[in-house]
Phi, psi and omega in degrees: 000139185264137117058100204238152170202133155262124183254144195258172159271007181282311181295320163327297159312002192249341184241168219289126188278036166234103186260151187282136177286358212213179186056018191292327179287349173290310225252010178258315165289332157322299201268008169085010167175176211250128175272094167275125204269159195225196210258088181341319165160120208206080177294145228071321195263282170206110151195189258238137171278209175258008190256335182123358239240095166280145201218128200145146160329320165287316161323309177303317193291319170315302173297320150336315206254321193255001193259282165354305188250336196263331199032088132201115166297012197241358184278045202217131166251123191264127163277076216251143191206139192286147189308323194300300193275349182296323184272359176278334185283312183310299202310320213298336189093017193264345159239166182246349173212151124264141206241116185195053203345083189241148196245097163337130183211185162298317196269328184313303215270330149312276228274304217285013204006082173228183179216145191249149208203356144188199189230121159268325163210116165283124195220188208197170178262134163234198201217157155243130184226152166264136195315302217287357170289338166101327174288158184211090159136124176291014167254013193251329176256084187282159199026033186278171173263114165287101162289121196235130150307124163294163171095348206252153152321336193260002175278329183260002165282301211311333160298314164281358176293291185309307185307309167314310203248023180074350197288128154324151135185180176269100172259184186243083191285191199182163205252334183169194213277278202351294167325293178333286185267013163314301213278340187291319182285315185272043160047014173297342186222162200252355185196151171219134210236141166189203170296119222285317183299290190308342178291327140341291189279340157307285180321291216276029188250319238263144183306310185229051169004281204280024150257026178223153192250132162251116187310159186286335171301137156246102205242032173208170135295138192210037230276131166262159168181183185283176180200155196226175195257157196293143139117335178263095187285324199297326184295329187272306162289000178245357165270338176284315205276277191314322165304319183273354183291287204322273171339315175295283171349310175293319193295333201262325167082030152274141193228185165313304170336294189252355174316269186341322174316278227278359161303328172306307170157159184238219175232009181216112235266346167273027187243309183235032136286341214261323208246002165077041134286345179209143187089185182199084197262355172281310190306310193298356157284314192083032158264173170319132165304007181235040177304322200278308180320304172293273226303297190318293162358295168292332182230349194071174162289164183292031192233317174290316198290319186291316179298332200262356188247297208260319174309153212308329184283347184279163164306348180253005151089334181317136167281182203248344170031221183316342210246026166294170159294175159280299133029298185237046170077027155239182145288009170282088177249127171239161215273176167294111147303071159215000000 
């Protein structure tokens, strides 16, 4: 098991603001493993299981990543970090990608120069109450207290939710999910609103799951996905890619189970350009010619990676919605392997 460090803004502070614009994947392989910044502990996404051992939807696409250049899915030091501090970790060069259920946006991806290389869960803004509050529509909470994370996206939906529908409120900012949720739990706030996915993984974290309500309202777009620093394409294309290895695989009916098989070669030639019986598109990575084999290998597709962290039999319940194939009425697509 590798290496887990949570940055502080002290610690942020202390290390060199010159991150390299260009090369990251030579310095990820020089140092033998991928620093990936996570979630402070986001169940379902990433957090810590009881041997110490991160675990989550995010976490996977991370491990992917350590299978892909490394054939080892364990070559990854996970670095959790708080909404406030993460893109500062990113620029500063102290992770090399965040898988941080972060919402592509214009200034992110513009003022703040990071790159967003693809959408891993298309998500939405919800709200959480506790039942005894009584309410069933987040248009019911007028003069409510609100917990907001700073940094985030959802400070400025929730104003405009409220703004929109006449409303009052209080907010509570708050530093990151942990905090959030101490104070949520213990009634410092009457509501706690971030991403339905992440509220999801909130709720089944929580002492009594099943005294809290997620209101039905969705009042944003949220498409998450990874995100890299501006200016390196090569680093940027083995993160795009292996993220799109996984999707394709599904689409494709490859799964952990038979990859290897159909790695030998098939009958259907986008199968085995993508797994390297024909072409050589790892190489043009500067990977292993099977990378997309290891990363499958490891984690499965994305359909195997969503059921098994996130998905309806796990404790955090999702349906698979937006986070369908295109296929079966959802938006989950990869561009072509040729």
């Amino acid at each position: 098991m590798k290496k887990s460090v949570i940055f502080g803004a002290a610690a942020i502070a202390s290390v060199s603001a010159m991150a390299a614009a260009a090369g990251t994947l030579d310095d990820v392989k020089a140092r033998g493993k991928i620093n990936c910044g996570v979630t402070e502990g986001t169940l379902g996404f990433s957090s810590r299981d009881s041997t110490g051992r991160h675990q989550g939807f995010d976490v996977e696409f991370c491990r992917a990543l350590g299978a892909a250049i490394f054939d080892d899915a364990d070559a990854v030091e996970y670095v959790e970090l708080s909404s406030k501090n993460r893109f500062t970790a990113l620029s500063a060069g102290q992770v090399d990608v965040l898988y941080r259920t972060t919402t592509w946006t214009f200034s992110r991806d513009v003022d703040l120069k990071t790159s967003f290389v693809g959408i891993n869960y298309y998500d939405g803004q919800g709200f959480m109450v506790p039942k005894e509050l009584g309410v069933a529509s987040a248009k019911e909470l007028e003069g409510a207290t609100v917990c907001i994370e700073t940094g985030t996206t959802t400070e400025l939906n929730l104003a405009d939710f409220f703004r929109a529908n006449s409303m009052e409120y209080t907010p509570l900012p708050v530093g990151g999910t942990t905090e959030a949720k101490a104070l949520f739990e213990e009634g410092a706030c009457d509501v706690y609103t971030t991403d339905a996915s992440a509220l999801a993984g909130v709720r089944a974290s929580l002492k009594d799951p099943s005294a809290y309500l997620i209101l039905p309202e969705i009042v944003s777009k949220e498409p998450l996905g990874p995100t890299v620093r501006h200016g390196d394409n090569e680093w940027e294309d083995v993160v795009r890619w292996t993220q799109n290895s996984l999707v394709a695989a599904e689409e494709l009916g490859v799964t952990s189970a038979n990859v290897a098989e159909l790695a030998a070669g098939t009958d259907n030639p986008s199968i085995n350009r993508m797994l390297g019986a024909e072409g050589n598109l790892c190489e043009m990575l500067t990977l292993a010619p099977d990378c997309f084999v290891k990363a499958i290998a490891a984690t499965g597709n994305y359909g195997e990676i969503f059921e098994k962290t996130i998905g309806e039999s796990t404790p955090i319940g999702l349906a698979r919605g937006l986070n369908a194939l295109w296929t079966e009425g959802g938006l989950q697509y990869s561009p072509p392997f040729r």
